[in-house]
N, C-alpha and C positions, 0 to 999 in steps of 0.2 A: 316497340321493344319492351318485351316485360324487365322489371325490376330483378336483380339480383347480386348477390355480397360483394360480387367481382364490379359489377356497374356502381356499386356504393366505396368501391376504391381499396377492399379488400381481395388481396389475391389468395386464398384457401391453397390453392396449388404448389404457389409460392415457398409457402409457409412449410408442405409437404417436405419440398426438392431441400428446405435449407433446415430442413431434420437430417434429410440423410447424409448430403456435405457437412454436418456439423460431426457426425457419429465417430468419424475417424479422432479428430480430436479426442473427443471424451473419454473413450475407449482408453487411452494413453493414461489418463487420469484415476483410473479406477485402483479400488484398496480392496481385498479379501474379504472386509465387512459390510460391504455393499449389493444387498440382497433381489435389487432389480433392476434392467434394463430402461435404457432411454423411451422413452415412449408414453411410460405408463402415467397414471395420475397423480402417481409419487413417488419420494426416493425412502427406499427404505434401506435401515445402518444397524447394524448387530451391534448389541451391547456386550457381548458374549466377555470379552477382553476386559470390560472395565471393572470385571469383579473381584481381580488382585488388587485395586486400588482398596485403603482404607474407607475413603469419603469422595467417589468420583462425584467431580462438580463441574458443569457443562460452562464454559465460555462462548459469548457468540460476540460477534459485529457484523456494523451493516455500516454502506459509504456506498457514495456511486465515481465517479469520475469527475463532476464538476464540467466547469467550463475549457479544459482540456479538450478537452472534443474537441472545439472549435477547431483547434489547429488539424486535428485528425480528417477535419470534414475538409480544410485548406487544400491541407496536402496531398489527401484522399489516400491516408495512409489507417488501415484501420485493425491489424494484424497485434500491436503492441497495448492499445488501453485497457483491454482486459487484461492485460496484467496490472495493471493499476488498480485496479478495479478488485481484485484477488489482495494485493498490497494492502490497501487500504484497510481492509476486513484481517487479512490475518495476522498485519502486525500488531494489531491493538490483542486481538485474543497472545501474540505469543509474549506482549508485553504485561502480560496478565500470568505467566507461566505457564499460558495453555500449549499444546497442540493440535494444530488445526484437525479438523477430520474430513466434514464434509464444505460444499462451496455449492450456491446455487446461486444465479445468474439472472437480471431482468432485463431486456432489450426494448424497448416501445421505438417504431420507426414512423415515419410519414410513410414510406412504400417498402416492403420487405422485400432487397434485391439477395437471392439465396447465397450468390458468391459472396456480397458483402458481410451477409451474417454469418456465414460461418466464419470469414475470415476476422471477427469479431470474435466470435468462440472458439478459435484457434490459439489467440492473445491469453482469455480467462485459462482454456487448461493447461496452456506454457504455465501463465501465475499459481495454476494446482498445482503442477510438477514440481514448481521451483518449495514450492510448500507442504508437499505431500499430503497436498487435502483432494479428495476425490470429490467431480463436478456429477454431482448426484441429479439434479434438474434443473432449469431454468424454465424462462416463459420468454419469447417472442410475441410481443402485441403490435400487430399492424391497426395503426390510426392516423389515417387520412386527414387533413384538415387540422388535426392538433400539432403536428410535426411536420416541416418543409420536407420535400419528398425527398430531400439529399442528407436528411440531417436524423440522429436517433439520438435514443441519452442509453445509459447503462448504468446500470448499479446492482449488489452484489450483499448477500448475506451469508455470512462464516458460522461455521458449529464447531468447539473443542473441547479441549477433556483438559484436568487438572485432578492431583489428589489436591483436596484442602488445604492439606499441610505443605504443598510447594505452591502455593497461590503468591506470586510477588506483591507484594501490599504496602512496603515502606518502614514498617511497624515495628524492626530492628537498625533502624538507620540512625549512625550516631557521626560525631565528630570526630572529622579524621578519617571516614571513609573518604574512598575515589570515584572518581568518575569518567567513565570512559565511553567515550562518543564512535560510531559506525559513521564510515563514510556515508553519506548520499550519491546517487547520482546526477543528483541534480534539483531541480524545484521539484519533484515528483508530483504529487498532484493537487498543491495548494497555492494559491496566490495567483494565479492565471487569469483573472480578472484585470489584478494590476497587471499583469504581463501586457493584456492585453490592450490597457491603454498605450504602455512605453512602447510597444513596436507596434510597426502598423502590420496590421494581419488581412496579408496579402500574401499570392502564390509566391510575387517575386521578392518579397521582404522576408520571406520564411524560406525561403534558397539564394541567399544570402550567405557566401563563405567568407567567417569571420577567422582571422590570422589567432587571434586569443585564444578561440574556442577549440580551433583545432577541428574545425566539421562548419554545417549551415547551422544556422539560427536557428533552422525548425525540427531537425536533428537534435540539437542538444535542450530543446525544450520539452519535445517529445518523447525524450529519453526517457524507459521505463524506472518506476517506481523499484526500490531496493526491495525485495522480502527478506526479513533477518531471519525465518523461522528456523534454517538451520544454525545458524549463529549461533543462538542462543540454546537453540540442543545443544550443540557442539562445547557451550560451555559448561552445560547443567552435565553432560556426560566428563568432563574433566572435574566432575567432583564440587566445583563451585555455586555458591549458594548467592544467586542476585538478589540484593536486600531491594531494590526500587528499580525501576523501568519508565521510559518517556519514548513515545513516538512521536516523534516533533514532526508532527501536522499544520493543520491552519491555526495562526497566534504563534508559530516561533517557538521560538527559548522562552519569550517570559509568560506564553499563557501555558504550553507542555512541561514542560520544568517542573514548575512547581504542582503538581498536580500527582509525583510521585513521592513527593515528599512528608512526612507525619511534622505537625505542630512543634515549633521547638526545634527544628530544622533548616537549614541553607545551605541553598546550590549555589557553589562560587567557581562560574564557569572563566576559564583564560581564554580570549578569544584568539590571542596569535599561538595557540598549540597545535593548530591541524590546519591544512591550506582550505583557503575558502575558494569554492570552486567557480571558472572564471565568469561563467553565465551570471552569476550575482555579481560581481564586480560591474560587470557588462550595465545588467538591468539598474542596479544605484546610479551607474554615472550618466546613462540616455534616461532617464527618468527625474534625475534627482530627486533620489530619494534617500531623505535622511536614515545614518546609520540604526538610531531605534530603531526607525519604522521597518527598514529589511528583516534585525531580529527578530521582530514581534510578528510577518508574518509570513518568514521563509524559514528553512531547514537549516539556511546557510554552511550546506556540505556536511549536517550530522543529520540521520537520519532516524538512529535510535542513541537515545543515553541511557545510559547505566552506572548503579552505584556500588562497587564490590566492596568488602575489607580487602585497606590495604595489605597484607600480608597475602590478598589473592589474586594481586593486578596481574604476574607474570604469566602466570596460569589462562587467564581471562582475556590476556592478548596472543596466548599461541592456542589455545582452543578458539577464536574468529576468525587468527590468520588462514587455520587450519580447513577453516569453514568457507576459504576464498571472499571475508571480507578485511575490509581496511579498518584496525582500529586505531584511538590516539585517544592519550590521558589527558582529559580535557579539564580538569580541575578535580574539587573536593567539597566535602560537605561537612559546614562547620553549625556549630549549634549558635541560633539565634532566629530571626523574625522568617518565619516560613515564608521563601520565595527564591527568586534568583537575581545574583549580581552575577554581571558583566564585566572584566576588566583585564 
């Protein structure tokens, strides 16, 4: 038998049939400044709109999913990480002031099974929609031997737009602003490592119906990642000016926090101001794990913080309600040693 790509554990065919299962998704995804079709060797994006800005200035991010999967490969649940995966990338660009525009997409699998990947690329242009960024390309790599044939990773690069002058930066942040924290939905996609010591990750430990939780274990772990990007339109259209921005990621409150804050500043978060959601409760008490160590590397139910003038909290909580998220004044920001206290 001669050699060839398919005997080398490449299926070309494959790859074909899970273009075209994927198309329908995309197609959902698409923006008017999106100048080419699926297929091609690239995406291309009209600039044509950015030239009312004074100083259009391009935001981007990049994040993959993490050890998340794992639970996805458990469950064989794979419809939902690509929106994590979307999350990840465009809350940091909207925590920047941007707006997402485009989304491109990287899949590497052990065997490209077509229903799986799209149902993979079904997830990322949910997280477009929910962001209004259009999934302009990705790349499916089948590699045999590098990846167990049941197992793939993903990860994701974001493109957006800002004028200069609404770039969130810190840079008027004073004493006596607020702070007002976004619900999470959960661990979103950071700290899953530990997750994954404290429970055992197993089909039957992940369907697993907890009376707390209100669902299984693997359910509310799997629970997709929050996108704020309209949130935060929704508030930048009520006229409000957000002086700082934090997407509490991996490190929590005390490595996000302080990261939106200018020198000569402090974040003095109240922790009993908003409910911490119960999957943390859960994971500190089967794990014991000290209270630090949860804030330093869970979201603990905030998913974005923000710092408004006071005189603009009321405004800044009916423009998120407005936007269908949950918000709570989660403390204030006093002058003194750049960082964040807890209490």
């Amino acid at each position: 038998m001669g050699m060839d790509y398919k005997n080398a554990g490449v299926d070309i065919e494959a790859g074909y049939r899970s273009v075209e299962l994927m198309k329908k998704h995309v197609q959902e995804t698409m923006r008017p400044e999106v100048l080419t079709n699926l297929g091609g060797f690239s995406g291309a994006f009209s600039m044509e709109k950015f030239k009312s800005m004074e100083k259009p200035t391009l935001v981007s991010g990049t994040d993959g999913v993490g050890t998340k999967l794992k639970l996805a490969f458990i469950m064989d649940r794979h419809n939902t990480v690509g929106i994590d995966c979307v999350a990840m990338c465009v809350n940091d660009i909207a925590c920047a002031g941007g707006e997402p525009l485009f989304f491109l997409d990287y899949i590497a699998c052990g065997k490209n099974e077509p229903e799986k990947i799209a149902s993979i690329v079904s997830g990322v242009a949910e997280g477009c929609k929910q962001s209004d960024a259009a999934l302009i390309g990705g790349e499916t790599a089948e590699m045999p031997g590098f990846y167990p044939e049941d197992e793939y990773d993903l990860a994701g690069f974001a493109v957006g737009i800002v004028d200069e002058k609404d770039l969130i930066t810190g840079k008027d942040l004073k004493d006596g602003d607020v702070l007002i924290g976004m619900a999470s939905s959960g661990v979103h996609s950071n700290g899953f490592s530990l997750v994954r010591k404290v429970f055992e990750m197993s089909r039957e430990s992940l369907d697993t119906y907890y009376d707390c939780l209100g669902c299984t274990l693997g359910e509310a772990l799997l629970a997709p990642t929050k996108i704020y990007v309209k949130a935060l339109r929704s508030i930048r259209e009520a006229g409000v000016t957000v002086k700082a921005c934090s997407h509490i990621t991996g490190g929590g409150f005390y490595e996000n926090i302080p990261r939106m804050l200018k020198e000569g500043t402090r974040a003095v978060v109240k922790k009993a101001s908003y409910p911490i959601p119960p999957i943390f409760t859960l994971l500190a008490e089967k794990g014991e794990i000290e209270e630090k160590m949860m804030y330093n590397t869970y979201n603990m139910g905030l998913g974005m913080v923000l710092a408004v003038d006071a005189a603009d909290v009321e405004k800044t909580m009916e423009a998120i309600k407005a936007a269908g998220e949950m918000p709570y004044v989660v403390g204030s920001i006093e002058a003194g040693e750049k960082g964040v206290t807890l209490c």
